[in-house]
N, CA, C and O atoms as a Tinker XYZ file with bonds, in Angstrom:
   212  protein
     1  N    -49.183000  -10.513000 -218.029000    73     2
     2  CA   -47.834000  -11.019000 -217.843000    64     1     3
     3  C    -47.808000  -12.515000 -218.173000    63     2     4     5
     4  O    -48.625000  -13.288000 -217.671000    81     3
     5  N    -47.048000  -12.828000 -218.853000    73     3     6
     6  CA   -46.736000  -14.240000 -219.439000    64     5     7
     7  C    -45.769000  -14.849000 -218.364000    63     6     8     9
     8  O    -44.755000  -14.351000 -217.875000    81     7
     9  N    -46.522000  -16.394000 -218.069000    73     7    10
    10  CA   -45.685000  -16.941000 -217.308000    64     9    11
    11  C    -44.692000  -17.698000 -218.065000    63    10    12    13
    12  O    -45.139000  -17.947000 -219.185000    81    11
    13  N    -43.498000  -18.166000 -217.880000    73    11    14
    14  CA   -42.728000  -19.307000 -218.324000    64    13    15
    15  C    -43.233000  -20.524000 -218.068000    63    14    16    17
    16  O    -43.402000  -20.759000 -216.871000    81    15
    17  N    -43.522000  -21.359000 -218.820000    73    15    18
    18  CA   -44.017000  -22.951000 -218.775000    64    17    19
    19  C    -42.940000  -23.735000 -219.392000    63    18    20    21
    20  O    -42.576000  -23.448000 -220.533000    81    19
    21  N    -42.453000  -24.602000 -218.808000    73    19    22
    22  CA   -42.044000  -25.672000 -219.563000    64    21    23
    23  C    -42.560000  -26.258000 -220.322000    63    22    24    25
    24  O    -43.788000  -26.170000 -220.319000    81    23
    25  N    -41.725000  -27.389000 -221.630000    73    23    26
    26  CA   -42.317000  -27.989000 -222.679000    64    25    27
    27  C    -43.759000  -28.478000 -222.139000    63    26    28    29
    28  O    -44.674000  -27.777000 -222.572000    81    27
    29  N    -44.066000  -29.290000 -221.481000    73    27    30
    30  CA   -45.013000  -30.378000 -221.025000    64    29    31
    31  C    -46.081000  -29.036000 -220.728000    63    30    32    33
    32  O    -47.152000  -29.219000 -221.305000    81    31
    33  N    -46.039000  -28.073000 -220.157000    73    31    34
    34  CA   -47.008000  -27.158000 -219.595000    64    33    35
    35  C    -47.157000  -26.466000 -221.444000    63    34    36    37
    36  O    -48.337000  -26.458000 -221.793000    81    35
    37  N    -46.734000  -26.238000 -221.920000    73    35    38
    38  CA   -46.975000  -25.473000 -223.475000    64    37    39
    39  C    -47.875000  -26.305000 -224.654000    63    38    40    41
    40  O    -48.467000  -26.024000 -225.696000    81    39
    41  N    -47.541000  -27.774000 -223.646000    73    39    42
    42  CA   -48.074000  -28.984000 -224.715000    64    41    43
    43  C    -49.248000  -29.123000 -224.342000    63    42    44    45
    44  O    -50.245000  -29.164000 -225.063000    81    43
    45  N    -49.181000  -29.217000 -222.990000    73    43    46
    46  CA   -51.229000  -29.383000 -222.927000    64    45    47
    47  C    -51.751000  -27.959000 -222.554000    63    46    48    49
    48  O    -52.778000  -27.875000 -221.881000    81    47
    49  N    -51.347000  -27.274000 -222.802000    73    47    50
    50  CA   -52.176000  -25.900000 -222.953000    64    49    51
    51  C    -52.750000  -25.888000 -224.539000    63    50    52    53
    52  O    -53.951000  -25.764000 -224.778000    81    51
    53  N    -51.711000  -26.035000 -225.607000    73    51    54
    54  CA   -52.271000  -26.335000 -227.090000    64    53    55
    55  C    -52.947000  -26.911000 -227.058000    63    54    56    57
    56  O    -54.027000  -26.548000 -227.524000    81    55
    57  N    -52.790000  -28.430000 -226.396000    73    55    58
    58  CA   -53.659000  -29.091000 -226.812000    64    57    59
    59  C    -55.414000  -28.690000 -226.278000    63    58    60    61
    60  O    -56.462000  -28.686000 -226.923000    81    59
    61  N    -55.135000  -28.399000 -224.909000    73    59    62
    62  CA   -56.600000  -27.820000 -224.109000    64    61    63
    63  C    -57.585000  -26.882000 -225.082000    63    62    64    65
    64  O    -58.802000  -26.960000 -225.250000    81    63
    65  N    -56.426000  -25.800000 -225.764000    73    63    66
    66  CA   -57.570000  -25.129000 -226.452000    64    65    67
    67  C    -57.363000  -25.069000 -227.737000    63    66    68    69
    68  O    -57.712000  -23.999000 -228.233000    81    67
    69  N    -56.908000  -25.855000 -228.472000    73    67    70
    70  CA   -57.266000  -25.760000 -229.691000    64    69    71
    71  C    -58.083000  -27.377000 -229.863000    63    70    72    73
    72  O    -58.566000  -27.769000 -230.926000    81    71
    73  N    -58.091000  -27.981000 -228.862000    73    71    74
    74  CA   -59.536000  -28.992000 -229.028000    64    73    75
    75  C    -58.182000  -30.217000 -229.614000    63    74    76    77
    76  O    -58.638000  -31.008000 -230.440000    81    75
    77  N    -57.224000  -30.352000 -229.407000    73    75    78
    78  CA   -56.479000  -31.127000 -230.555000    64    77    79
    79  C    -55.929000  -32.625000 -230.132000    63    78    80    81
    80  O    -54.879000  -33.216000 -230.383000    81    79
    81  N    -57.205000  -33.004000 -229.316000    73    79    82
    82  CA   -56.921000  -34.271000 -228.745000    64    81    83
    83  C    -56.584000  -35.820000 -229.449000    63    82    84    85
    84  O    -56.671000  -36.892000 -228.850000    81    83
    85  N    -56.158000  -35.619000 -230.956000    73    83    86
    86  CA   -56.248000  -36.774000 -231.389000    64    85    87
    87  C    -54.481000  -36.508000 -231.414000    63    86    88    89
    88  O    -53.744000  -37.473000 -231.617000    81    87
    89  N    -53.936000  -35.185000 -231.201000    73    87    90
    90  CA   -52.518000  -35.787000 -230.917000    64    89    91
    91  C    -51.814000  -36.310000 -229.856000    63    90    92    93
    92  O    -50.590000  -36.437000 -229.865000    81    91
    93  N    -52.523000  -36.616000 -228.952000    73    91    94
    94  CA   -52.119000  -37.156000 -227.282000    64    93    95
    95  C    -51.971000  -38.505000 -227.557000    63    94    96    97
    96  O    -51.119000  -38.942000 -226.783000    81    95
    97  N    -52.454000  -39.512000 -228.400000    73    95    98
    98  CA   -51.449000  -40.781000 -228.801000    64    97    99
    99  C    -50.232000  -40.448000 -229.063000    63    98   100   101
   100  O    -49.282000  -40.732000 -228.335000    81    99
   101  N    -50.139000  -39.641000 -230.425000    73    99   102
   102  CA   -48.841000  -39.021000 -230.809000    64   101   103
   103  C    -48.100000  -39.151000 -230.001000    63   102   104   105
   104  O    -47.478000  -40.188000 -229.772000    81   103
   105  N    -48.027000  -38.203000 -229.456000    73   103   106
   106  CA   -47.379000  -37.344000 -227.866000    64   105   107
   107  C    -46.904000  -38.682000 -226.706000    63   106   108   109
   108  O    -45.841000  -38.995000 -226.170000    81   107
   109  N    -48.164000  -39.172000 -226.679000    73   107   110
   110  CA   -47.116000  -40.463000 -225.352000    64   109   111
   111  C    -46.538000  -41.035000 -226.486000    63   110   112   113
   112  O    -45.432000  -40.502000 -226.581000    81   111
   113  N    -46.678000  -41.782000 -227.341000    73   111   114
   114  CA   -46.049000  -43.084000 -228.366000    64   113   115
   115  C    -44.398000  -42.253000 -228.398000    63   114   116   117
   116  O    -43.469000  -42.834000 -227.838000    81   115
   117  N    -44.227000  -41.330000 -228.862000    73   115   118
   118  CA   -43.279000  -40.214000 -229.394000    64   117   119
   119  C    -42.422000  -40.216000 -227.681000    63   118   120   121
   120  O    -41.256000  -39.994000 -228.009000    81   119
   121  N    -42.427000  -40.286000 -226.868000    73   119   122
   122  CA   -42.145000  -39.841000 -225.283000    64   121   123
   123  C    -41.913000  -41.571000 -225.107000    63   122   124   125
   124  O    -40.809000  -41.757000 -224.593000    81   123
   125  N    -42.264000  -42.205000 -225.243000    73   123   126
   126  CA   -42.196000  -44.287000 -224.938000    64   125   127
   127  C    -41.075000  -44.496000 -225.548000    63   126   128   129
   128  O    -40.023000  -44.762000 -224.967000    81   127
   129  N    -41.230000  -44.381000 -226.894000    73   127   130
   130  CA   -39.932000  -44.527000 -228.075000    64   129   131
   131  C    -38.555000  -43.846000 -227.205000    63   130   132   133
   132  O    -37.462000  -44.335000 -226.919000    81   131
   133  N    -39.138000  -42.552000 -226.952000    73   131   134
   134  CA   -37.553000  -41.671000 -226.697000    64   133   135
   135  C    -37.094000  -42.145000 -225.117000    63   134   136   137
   136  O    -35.945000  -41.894000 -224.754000    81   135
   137  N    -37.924000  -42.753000 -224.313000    73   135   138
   138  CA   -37.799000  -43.554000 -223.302000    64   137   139
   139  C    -37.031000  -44.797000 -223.408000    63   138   140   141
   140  O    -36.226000  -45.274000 -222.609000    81   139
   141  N    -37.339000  -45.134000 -224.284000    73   139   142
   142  CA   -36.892000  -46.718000 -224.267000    64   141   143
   143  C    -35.516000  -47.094000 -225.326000    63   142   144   145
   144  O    -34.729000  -48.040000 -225.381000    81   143
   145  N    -35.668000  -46.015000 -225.990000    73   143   146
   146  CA   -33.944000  -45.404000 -226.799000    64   145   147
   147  C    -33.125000  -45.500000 -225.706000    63   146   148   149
   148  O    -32.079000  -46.148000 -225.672000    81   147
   149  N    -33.618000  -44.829000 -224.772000    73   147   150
   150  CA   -32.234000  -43.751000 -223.834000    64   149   151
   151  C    -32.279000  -45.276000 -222.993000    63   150   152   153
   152  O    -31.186000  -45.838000 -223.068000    81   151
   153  N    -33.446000  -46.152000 -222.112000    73   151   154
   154  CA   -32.793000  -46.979000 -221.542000    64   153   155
   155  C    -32.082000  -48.040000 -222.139000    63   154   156   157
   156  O    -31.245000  -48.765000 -221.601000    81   155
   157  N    -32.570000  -48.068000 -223.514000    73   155   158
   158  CA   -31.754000  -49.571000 -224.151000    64   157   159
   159  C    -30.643000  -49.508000 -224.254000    63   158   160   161
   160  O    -30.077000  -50.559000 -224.556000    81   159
   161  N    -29.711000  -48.137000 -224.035000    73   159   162
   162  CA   -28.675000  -48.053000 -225.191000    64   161   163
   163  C    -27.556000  -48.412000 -223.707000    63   162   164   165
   164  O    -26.341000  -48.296000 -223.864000    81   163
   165  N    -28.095000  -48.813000 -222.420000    73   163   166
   166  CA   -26.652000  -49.393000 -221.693000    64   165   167
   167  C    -27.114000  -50.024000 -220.752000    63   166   168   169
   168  O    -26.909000  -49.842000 -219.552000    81   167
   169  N    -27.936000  -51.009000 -221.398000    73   167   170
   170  CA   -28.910000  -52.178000 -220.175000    64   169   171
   171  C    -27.917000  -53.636000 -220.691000    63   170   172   173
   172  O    -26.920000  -53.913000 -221.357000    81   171
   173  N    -28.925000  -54.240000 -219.908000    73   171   174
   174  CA   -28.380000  -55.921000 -219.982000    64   173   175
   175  C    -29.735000  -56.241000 -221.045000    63   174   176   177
   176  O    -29.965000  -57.179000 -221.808000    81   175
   177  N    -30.303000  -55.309000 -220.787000    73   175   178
   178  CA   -31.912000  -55.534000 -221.940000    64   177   179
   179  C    -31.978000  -55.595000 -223.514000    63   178   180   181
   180  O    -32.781000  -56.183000 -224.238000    81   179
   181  N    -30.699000  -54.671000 -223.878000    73   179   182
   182  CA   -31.043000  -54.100000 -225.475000    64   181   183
   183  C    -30.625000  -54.971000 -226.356000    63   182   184   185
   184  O    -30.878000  -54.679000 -227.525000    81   183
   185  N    -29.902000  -56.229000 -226.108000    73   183   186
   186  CA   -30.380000  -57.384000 -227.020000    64   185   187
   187  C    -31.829000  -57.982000 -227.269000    63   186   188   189
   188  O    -32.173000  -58.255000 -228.419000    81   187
   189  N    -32.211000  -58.073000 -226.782000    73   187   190
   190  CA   -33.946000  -58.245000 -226.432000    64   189   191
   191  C    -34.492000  -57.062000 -227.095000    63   190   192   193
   192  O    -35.350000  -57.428000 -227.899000    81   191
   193  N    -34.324000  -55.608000 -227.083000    73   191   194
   194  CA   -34.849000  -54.981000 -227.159000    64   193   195
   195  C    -34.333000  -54.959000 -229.058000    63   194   196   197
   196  O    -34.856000  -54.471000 -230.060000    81   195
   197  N    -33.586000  -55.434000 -228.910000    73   195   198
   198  CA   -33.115000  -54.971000 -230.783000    64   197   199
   199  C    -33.500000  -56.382000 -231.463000    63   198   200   201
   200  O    -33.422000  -56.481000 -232.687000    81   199
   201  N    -33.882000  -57.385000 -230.737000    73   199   202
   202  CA   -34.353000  -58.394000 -231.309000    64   201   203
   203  C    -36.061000  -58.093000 -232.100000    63   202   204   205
   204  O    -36.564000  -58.610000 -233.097000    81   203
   205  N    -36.376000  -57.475000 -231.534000    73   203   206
   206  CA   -37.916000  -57.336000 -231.649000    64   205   207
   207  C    -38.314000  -55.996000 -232.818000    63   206   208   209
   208  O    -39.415000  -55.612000 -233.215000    81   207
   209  N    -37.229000  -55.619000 -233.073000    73   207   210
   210  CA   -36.751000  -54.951000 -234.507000    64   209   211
   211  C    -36.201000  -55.399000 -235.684000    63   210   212
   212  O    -35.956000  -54.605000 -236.593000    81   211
């Protein structure tokens, strides 16, 4: 019987067994970016943050 996993549980199960640890930089860098999109876009920050672009 197959359990349901969420994204994050499907992601390090791939990664566990297919040995595929050089994409776990990927994976956080990719998750930081989409972090820091969603807070810039209605801070007092995202001048600062679009400066450095």
């Amino acid at each position: 019987m197959v359990k349901n996993k969420s994204l994050f549980g499907q992601i390090w199960d791939f990664l566990r067994v297919r040995k595929a640890w050089w994409m776990t930089p990927i994976i956080i860098m990719l998750i930081l970016i989409g972090i820091l999109i969603v807070f810039s876009q209605s801070s007092a920050v995202s001048p600062f943050i679009y400066a450095l672009f």
